[in-house]
C-alpha positions in Angstrom: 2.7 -13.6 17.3 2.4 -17.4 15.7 5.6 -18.6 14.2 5.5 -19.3 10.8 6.1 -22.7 10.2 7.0 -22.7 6.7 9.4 -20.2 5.1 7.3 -17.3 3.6 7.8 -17.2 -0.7 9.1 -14.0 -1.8 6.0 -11.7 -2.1 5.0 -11.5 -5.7 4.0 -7.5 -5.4 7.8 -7.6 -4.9 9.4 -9.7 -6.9 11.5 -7.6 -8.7 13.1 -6.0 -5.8 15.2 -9.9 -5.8 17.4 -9.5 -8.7 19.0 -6.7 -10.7 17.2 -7.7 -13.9 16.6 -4.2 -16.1 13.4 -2.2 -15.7 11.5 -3.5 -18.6 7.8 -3.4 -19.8 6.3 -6.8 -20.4 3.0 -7.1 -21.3 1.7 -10.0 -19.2 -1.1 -10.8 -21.1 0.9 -11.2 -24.0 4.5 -12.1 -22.6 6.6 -9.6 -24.7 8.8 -7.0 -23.4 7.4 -3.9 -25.0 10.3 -1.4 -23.5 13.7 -1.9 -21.2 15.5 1.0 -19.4 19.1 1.0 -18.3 19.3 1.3 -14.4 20.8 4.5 -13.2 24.7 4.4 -13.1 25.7 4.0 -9.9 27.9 7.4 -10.1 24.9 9.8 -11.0 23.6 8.4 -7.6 25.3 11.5 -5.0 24.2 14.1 -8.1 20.9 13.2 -7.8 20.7 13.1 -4.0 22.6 16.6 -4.2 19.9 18.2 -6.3 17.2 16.8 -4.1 18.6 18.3 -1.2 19.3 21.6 -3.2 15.6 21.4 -4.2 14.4 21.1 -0.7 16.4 23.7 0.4 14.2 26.0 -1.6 10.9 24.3 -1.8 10.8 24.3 2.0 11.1 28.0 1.9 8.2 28.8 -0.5 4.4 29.5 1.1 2.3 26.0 1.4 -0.2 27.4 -0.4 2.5 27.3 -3.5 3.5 23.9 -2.9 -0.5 23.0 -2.3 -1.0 24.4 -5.7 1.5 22.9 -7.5 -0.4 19.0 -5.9 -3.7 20.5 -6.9 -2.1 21.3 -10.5 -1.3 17.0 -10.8 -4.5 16.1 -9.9 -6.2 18.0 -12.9 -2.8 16.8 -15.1 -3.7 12.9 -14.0 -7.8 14.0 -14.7 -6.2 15.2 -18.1 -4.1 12.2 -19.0 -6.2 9.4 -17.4 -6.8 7.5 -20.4 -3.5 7.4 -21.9 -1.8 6.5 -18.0 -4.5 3.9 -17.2 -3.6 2.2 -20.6 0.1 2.6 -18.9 -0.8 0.6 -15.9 -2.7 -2.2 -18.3 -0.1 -3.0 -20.5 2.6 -3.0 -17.6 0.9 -4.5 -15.1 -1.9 -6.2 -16.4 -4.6 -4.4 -14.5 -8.2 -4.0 -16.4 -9.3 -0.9 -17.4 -12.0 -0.2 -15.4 -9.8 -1.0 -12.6 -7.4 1.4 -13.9 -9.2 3.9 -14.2 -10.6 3.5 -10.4 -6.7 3.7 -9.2 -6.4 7.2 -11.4 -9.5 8.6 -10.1 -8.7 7.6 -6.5 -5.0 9.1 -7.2 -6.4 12.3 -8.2 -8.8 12.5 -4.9 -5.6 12.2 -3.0 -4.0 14.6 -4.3 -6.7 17.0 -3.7 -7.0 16.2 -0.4 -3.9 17.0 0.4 -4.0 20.2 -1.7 -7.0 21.3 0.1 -6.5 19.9 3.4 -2.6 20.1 4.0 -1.9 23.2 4.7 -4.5 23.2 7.5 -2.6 20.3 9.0 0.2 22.0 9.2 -1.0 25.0 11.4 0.9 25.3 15.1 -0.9 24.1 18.2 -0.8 26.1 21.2 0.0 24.4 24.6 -0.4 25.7 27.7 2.7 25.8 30.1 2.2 24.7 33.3 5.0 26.6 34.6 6.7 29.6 33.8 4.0 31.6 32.0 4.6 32.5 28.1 3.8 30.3 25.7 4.5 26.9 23.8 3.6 25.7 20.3 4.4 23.0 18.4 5.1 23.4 14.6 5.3 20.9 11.9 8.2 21.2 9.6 9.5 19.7 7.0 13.0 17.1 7.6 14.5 16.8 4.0 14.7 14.2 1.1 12.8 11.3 1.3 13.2 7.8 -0.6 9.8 5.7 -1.5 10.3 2.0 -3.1 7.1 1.5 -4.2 5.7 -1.7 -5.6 4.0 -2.4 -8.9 0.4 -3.6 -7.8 -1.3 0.3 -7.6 1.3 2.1 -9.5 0.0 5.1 -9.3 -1.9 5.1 -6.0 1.4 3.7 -4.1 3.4 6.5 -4.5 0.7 9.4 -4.9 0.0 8.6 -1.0 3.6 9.2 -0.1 4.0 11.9 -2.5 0.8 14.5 -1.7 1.4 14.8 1.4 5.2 15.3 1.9 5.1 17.5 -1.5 2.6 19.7 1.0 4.9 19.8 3.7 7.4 21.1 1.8 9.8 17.6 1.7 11.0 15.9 -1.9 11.0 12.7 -2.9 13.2 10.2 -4.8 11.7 7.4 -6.1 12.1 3.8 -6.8 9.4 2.1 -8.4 9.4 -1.5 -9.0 11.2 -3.0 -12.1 8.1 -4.2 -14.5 6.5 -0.7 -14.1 8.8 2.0 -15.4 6.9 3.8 -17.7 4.6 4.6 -14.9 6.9 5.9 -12.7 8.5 8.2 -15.7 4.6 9.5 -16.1 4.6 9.8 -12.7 7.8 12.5 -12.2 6.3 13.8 -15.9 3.1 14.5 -14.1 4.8 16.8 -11.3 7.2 19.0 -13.4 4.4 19.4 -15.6 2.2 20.7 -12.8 5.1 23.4 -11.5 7.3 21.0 -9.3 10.7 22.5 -9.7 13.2 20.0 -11.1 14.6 17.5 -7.9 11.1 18.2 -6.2 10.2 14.8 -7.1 12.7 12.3 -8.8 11.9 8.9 -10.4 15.3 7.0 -10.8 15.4 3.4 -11.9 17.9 2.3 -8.8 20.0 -1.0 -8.8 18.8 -3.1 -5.4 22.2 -2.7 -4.8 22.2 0.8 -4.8 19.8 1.4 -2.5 22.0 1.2 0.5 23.8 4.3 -0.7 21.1 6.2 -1.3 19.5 5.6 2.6 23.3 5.9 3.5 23.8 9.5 2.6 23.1 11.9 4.6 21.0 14.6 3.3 18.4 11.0 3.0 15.8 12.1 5.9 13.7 8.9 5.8 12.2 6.2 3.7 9.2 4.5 2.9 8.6 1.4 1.7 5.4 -0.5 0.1 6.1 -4.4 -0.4 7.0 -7.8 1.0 8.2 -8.7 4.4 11.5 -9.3 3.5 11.9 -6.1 1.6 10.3 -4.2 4.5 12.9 -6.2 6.5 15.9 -5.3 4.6 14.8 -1.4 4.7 13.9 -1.6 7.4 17.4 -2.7 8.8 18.6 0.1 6.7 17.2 2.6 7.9 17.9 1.8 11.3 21.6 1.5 10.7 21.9 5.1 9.6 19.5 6.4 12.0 16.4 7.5 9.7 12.6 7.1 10.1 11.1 4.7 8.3 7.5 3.6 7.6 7.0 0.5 6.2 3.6 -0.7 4.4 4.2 -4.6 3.8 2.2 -7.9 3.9 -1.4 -8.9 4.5 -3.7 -11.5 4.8 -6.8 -10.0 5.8 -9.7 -11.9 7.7 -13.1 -11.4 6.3 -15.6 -12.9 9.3 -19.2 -13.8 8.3 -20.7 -14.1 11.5 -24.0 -13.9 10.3 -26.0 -12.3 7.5 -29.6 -11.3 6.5 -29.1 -11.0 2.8 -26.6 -13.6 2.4 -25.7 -12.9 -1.5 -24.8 -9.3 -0.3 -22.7 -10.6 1.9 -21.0 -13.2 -1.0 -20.7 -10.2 -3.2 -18.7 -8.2 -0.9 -16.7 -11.1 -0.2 -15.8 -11.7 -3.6 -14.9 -8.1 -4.4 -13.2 -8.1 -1.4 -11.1 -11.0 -2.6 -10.9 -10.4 -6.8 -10.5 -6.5 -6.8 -7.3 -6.2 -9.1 -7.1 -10.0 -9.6 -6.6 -10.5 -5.4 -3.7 -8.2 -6.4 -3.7 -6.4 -3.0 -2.5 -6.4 0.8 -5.7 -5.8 2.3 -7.9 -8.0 -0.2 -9.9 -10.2 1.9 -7.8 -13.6 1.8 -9.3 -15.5 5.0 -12.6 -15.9 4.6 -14.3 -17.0 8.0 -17.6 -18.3 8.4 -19.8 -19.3 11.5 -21.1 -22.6 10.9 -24.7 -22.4 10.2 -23.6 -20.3 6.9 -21.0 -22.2 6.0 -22.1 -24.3 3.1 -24.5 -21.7 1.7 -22.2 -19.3 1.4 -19.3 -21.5 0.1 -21.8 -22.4 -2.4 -22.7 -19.1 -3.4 -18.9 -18.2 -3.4 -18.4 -20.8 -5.6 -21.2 -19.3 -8.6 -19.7 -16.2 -8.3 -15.9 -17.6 -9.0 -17.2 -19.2 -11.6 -18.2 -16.0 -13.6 -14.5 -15.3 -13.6 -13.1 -16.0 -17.2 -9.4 -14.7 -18.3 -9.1 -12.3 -21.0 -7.6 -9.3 -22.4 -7.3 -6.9 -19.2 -7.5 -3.8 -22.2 -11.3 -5.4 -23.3 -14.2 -3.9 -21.1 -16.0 -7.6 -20.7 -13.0 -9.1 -19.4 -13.4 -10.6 -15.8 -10.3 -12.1 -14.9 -7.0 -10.1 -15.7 -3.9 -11.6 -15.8 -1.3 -12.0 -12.3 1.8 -9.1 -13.4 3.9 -11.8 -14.4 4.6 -15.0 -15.2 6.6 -15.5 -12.1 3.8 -14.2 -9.8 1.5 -16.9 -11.6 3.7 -19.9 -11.0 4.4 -18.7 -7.5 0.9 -18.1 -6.6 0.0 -21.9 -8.5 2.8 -23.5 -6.4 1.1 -22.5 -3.1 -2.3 -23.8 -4.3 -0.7 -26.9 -5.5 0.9 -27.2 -2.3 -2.2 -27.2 0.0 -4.2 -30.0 -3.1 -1.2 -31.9 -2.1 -1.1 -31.8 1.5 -5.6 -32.5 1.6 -7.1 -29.2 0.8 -10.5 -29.2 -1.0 -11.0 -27.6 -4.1 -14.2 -25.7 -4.5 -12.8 -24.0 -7.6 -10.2 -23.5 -9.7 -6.9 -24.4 -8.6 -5.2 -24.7 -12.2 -3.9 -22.4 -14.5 -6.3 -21.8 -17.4 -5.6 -22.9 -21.1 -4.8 -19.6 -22.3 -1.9 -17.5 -22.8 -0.9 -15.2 -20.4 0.0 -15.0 -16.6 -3.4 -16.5 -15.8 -4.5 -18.6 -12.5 -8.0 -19.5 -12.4 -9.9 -17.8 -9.7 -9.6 -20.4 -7.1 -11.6 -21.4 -3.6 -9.9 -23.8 -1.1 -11.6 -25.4 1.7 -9.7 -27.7 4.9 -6.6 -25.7 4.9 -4.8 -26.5 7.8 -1.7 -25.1 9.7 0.8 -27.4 7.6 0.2 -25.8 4.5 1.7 -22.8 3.0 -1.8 -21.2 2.6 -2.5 -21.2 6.0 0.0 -18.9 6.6 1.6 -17.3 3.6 -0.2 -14.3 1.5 -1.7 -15.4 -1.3 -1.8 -12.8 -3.7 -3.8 -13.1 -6.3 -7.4 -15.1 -7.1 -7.2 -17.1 -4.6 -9.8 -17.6 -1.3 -9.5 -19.5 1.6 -12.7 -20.2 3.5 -12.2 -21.7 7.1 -15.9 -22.9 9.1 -16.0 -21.8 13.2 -18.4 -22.5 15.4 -18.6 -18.9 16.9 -17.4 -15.6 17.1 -14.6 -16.6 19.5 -13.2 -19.0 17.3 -13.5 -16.5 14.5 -11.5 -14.0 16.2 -8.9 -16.9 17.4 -8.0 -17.9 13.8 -8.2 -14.4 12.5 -5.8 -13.0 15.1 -3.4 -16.7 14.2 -1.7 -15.1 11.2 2.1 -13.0 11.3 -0.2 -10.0 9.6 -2.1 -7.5 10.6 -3.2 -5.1 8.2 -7.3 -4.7 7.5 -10.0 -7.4 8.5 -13.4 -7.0 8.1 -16.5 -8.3 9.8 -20.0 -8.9 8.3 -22.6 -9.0 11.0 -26.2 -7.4 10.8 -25.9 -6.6 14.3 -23.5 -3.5 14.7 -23.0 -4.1 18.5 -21.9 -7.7 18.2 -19.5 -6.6 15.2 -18.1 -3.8 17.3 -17.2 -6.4 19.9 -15.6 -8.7 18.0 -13.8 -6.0 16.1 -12.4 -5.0 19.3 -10.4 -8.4 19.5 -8.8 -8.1 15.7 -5.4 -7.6 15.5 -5.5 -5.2 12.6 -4.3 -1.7 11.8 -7.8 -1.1 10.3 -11.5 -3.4 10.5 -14.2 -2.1 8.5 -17.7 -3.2 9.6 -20.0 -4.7 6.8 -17.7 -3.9 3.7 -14.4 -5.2 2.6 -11.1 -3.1 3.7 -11.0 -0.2 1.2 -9.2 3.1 0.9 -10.0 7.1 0.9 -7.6 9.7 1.5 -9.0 10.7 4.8 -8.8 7.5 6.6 -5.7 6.5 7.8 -4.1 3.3 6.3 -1.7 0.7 7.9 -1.0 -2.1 9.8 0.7 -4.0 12.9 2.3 -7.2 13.3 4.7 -8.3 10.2 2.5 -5.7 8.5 4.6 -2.9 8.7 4.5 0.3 10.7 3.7 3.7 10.1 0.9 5.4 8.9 -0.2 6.8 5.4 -2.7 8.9 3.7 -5.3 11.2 6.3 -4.0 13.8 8.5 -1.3 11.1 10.1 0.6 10.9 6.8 1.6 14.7 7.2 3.4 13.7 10.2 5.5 10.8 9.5 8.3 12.6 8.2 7.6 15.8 10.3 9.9 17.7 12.5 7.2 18.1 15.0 9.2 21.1 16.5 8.6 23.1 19.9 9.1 26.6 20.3 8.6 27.5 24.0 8.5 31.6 24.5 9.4 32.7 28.4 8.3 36.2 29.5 12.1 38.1 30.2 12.1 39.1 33.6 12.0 42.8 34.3 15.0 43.6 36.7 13.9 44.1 40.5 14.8 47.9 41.5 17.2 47.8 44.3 15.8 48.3 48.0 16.3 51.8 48.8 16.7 53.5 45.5 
């Protein structure tokens, strides 16, 4: 792994997760704090851990098929409700509504996934002994009470992977949900008592950072699972370790996008930009390296550059807006200091690189060309409308500065010829490559990364095992008793 050679900036998705400021709704289109909530007192903290573990100590017990109903159940309740929660995740996060709504509906498919899908997971295998006759089988059991810190970027989607399938398996779940989305996490734990979830099931609290230590600390905690920056990831991850419990950690990205050739080159400049502007570059696995072979280069640059420039702020609520705002303030001026940074240091600006005349946490979508290893956008995630393109001569090189980054999460590569994308995909260090379409995510394809990128897998059938008790049961024949010689 490269060294980072400048300090990495606090990850905007995670922000929050650096102070103890209240859990508060503020509109970051319009800068005003709709709603505040008091953080859980510190003393309530064992009383909700106890009726977690109470709760699991009876959910565990009841048929999958109940606890697969009650998941199915929250995917009609968030089909139901989808409106008034993706208006929730606008106002708190700034997200637009059509990308909203896109987050609910892929929530819901989750959960019915899992729903449909988990309980089959969970069936025993059968091994065959080598010795001793009888049989062996391997059962997957639930461990306990899990904790999820889950950042503010898919507020829904982040914790409906952790929850469907560990609701299915029969553990609960506490949450923590990052400080500028708390209505959506109180919709969230709404959505499962509503759908039959008995109470502790699933818990939203609104944790101190402080606090969280004595929450992995106690006990009757089986794991946790973490969404976020690398230094969050880092800190849990330490955690965790300390008392002994699994962890899987989902953190960082800055996902290669290699253009080694293409026969319909404004296909290939539309996937690049959605792969880059989904959710206002809002995302680990957006595409934020975009590498290009030589020869395509300065056409696609330039058609890069007319498609950035359809990009104009505006109310993320209004159906014609294109650019949504960053979730705060903070992640704006953050995100502007790293651009400013590499203008300073030589870096071309195609596009963008200011923050637009208009209120709100707005940077204009933005295209940077001759970044080089000295600035912080070579090597630090930038998260939100921001692209990088970097010229190679060749596939090699392509896969050389790809693979030169502390992440690992998704890459893609665009190449009409699926044998010489294959190959070079073989080379990415990545926890996932998609072939001809920017890094995405459905509930049956496993998502995670390597590298600073976190561990651990979510959503698919993995996800049912993370926090499994993958348990053997190993039946002997009894011996009958030999009849004595003679008798």
């Amino acid at each position: 792994m490269t060294a980072t050679q400048h300090p990495p900036t606090e990850h905007p998705k995670t922000a929050s997760e650096s102070g103890e400021r209240r859990y508060a709704t503020v509109n970051p289109f319009t800068g005003e704090t709709e709603q505040e909530f008091d953080h859980t007192p510190t003393e309530e903290i064992d009383g909700i851990v106890g009726r977690a573990h109470a709760a699991y100590q009876e959910w565990r017990q009841r048929p999958v098929a109940d606890r697969a109903a009650v998941v199915a159940r929250a995917a009609k309740l968030m089909d139901e409700r989808r409106d008034d929660l993706a208006a929730l995740i606008t106002t708190e996060m700034g997200k637009r509504r059509d990308e909203a709504i896109g987050e609910l509906k892929l929530c819901s498919m989750i959960l019915k996934y899992y729903a449909d899908k988990g309980p089959g997971f969970l069936e025993p295998t059968s091994i065959q002994p080598m010795f001793g006759g009888g049989e062996a089988v391997v059962e997957t059991r639930p461990v306990g009470v899990l904790l999820a810190i889950e950042p503010w970027n898919y507020p829904f989607y982040q914790v409906v992977r952790v929850a469907g399938p560990n609701l299915v398996l029969g553990n609960t779940v506490i949450l923590k949900h990052a400080e500028n989305v708390p209505q959506c996490a109180v919709a969230i734990e709404r959505l499962f008592l509503d759908a039959g979830a008995p109470a502790g099931v699933f818990t939203n609290t609104f944790l101190r950072i402080a606090d969280v230590e004595q929450v992995i600390a106690d006990p009757r905690i089986q794991g946790v699972t973490l969404t976020g920056s690398e230094r969050a990831g880092s800190a849990v991850g330490a955690l965790a370790g300390k008392h002994l419990k699994k962890s899987v950690l989902e953190l960082g990205g800055s996902d290669p996008f290699i253009v080694l050739d293409a026969e319909d080159l404004g296909a290939t400049v539309k996937a690049a930009t959605m792969g880059r502007m989904q959710n206002t570059g809002q995302a680990c696995t957006a595409s934020k390296r975009l590498i290009v072979t030589e020869e395509l280069f300065e056409p696609f640059v330039e058609g890069l550059k007319q498609a950035f420039a359809t990009f104009a702020p505006g109310d993320p609520a209004d159906p014609s807006t294109s650019l949504a705002p960053l979730s705060s303030e903070r992640a704006a001026q953050d995100l502007h200091a790293q651009i400013q940074d590499a203008i300073d240091k030589g870096a071309t600006v195609v596009a963008g690189g200011t923050r637009p005349e208009h209120p709100g946490a707005f940077v204009e979508a933005t295209i940077l060309t001759d970044v080089t290893p000295e600035m912080r956008a070579y090597r630090e995630e930038l998260f939100g409308p921001a692209a990088v393109v970097y010229r190679v001569r060749d596939a090699d090189e392509a896969v050389q500065l790809a693979n030169d980054s502390d992440f690992g999460l998704g890459a893609t590569v665009m190449s009409s010829d699926l044998d010489r994308a294959r190959s070079v995909a073989e080379r990415l260090e990545a926890g996932m490559v998609w072939i001809n379409q920017p890094t995405g995510s459905s509930p049956e394809l496993p998502f995670g990364g390597v590298k600073r990128s976190g561990y651990g897998r979510e959503l698919s059938e993995l996800a049912m095992f993370e926090f499994a008790n993958r348990r053997l049961v190993r039946t002997v024949p009894v011996k009958k008793a030999t009849k004595p010689a003679g008798g």
